[in-house]
Backbone as a chain_set.jsonl record, in Angstrom:
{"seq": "XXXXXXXXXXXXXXXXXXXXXXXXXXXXXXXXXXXXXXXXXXXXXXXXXXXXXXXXXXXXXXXXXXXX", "coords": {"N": [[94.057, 73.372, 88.842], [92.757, 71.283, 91.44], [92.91, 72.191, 94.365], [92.11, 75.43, 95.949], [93.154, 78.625, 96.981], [91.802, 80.664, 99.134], [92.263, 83.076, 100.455], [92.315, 86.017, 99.632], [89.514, 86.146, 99.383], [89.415, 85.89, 102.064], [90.425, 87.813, 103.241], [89.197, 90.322, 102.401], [86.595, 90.136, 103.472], [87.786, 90.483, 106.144], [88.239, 92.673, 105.835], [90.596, 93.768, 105.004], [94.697, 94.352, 104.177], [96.259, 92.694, 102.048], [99.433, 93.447, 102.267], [99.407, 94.411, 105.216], [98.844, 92.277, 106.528], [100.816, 90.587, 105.681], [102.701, 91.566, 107.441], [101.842, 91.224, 109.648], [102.166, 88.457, 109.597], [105.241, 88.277, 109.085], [106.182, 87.956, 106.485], [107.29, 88.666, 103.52], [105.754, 90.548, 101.083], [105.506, 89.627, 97.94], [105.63, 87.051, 98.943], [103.268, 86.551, 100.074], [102.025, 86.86, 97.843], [102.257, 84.666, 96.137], [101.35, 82.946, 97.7], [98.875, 83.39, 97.921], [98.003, 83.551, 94.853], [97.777, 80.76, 94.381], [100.117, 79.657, 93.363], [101.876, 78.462, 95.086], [103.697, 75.682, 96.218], [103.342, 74.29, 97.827], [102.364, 74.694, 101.561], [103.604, 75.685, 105.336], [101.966, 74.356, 108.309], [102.503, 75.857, 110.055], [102.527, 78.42, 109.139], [100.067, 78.269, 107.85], [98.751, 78.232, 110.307], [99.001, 80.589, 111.514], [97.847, 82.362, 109.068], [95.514, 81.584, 109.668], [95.052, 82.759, 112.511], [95.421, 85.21, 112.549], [93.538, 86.24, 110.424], [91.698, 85.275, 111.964], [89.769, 82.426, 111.553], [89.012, 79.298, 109.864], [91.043, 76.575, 108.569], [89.484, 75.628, 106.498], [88.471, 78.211, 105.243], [90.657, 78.833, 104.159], [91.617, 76.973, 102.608], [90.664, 74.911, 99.695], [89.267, 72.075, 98.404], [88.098, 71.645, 95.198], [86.394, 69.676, 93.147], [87.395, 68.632, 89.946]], "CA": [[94.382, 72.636, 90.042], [91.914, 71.302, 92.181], [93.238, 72.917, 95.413], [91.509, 76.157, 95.732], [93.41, 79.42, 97.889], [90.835, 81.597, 99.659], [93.055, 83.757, 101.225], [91.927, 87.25, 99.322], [88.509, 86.319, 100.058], [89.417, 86.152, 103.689], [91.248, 89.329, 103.296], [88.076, 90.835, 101.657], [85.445, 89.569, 104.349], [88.118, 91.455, 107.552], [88.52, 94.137, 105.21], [92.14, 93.888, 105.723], [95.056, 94.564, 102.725], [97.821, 91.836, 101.957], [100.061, 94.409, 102.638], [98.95, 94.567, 106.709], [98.54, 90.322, 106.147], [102.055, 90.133, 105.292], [103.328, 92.206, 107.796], [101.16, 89.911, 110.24], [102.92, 87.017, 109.134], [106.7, 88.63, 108.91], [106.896, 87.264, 105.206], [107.044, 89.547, 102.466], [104.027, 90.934, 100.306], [105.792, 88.646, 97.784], [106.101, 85.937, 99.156], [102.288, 85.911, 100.435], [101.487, 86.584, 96.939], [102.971, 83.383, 96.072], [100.498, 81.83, 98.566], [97.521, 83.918, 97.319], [97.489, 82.977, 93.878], [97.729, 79.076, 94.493], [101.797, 78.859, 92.768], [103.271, 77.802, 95.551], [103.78, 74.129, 95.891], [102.577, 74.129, 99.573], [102.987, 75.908, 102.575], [103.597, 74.466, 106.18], [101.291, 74.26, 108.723], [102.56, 76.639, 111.009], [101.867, 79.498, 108.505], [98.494, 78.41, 107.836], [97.878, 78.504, 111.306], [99.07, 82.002, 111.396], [96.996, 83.3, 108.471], [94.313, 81.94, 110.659], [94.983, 83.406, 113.441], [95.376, 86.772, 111.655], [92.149, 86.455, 109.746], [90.287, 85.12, 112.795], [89.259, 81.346, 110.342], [89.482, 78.073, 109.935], [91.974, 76.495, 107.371], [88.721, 75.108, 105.357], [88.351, 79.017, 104.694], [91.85, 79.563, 103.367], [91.977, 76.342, 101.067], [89.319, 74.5, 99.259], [89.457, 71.499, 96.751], [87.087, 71.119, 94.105], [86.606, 68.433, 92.396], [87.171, 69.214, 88.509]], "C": [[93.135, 72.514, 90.907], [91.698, 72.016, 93.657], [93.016, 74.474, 94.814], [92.432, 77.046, 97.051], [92.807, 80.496, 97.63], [91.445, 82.764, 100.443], [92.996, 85.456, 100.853], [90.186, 87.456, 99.416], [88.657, 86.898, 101.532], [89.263, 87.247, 103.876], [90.018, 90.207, 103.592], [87.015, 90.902, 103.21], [86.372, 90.536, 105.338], [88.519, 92.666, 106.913], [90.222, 94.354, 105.378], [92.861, 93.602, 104.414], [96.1, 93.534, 103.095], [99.003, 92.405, 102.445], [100.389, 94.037, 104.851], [99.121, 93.117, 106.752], [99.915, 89.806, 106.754], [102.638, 90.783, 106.754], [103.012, 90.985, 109.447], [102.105, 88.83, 110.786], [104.446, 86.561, 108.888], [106.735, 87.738, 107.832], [106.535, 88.729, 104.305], [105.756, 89.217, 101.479], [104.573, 89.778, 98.811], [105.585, 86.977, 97.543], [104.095, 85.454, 99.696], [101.384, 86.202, 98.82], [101.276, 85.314, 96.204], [101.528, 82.838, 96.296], [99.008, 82.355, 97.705], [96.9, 83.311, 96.054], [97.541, 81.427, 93.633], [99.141, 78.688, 93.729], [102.069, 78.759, 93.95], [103.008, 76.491, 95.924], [103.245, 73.441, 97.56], [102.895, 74.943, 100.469], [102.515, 74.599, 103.931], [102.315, 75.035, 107.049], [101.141, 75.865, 110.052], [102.612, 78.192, 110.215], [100.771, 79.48, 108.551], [97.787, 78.499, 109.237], [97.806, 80.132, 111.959], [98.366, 82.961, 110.487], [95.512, 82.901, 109.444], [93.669, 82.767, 111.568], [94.608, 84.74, 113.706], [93.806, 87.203, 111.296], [90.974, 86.121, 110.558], [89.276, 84.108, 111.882], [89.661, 80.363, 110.801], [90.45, 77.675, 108.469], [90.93, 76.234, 106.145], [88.389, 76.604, 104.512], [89.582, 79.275, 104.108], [92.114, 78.489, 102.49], [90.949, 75.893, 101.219], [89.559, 73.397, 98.219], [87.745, 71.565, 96.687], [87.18, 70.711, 92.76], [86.79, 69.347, 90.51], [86.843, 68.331, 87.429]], "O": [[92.47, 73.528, 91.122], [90.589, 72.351, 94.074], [93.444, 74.858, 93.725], [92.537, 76.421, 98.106], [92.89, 81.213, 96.633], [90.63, 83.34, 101.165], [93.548, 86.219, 101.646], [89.629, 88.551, 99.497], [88.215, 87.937, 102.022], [88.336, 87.798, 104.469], [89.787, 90.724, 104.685], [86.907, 91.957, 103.836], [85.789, 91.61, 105.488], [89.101, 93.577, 107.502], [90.748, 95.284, 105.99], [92.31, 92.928, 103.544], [96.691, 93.488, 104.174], [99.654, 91.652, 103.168], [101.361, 93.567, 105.443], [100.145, 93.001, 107.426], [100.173, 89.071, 107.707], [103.31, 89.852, 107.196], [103.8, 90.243, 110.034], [102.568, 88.504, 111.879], [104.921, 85.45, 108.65], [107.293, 86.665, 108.06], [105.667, 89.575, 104.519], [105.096, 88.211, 101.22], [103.708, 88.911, 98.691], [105.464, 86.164, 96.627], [103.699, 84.289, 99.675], [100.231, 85.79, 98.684], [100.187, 84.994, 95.727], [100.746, 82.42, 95.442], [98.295, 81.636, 97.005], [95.801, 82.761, 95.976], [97.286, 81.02, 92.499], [99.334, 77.499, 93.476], [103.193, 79.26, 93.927], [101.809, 76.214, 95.918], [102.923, 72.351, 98.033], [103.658, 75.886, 100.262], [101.848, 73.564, 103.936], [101.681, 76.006, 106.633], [100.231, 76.508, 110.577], [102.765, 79.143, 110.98], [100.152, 80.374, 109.128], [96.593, 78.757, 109.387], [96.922, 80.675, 112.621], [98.202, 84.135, 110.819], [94.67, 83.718, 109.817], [92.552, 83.279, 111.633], [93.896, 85.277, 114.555], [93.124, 88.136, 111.722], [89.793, 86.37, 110.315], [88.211, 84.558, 111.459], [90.404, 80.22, 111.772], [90.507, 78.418, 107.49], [91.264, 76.501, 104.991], [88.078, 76.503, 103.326], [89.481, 80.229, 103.337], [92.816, 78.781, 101.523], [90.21, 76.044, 102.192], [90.051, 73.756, 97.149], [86.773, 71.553, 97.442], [87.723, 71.117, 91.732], [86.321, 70.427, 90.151], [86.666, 68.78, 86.296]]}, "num_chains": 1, "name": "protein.A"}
């Protein structure tokens, strides 16, 4: 898939565990796995502005296309 989720980088860079993320974000560890590994079919806006918020980012750090 060309859509790219950066979202364990992020993690990585505030030193911070999915776990703590999730908890963040009131969704289950789960459910932000989902998001992590790029299966889920989208997510809305008003999450991604919450992993932002969380991670202290912009959305261009939590997704990414590239071209393939």
């Amino acid at each position: 898939m060309a859509i790219v989720v950066n979202i364990d980088v992020m993690l990585a860079k505030r030193k911070m565990q999915s776990k703590e993320l999730a908890e963040i974000l009131n969704i289950t560890p789960a459910n932000l796995s989902i998001l992590k590994t790029g299966k889920a079919k989208g997510f809305r806006f008003d999450t991604l502005e919450a992993i932002c918020k969380a991670l202290d980012c912009q959305p261009g750090d939590i997704i990414e296309y590239i071209k393939e």
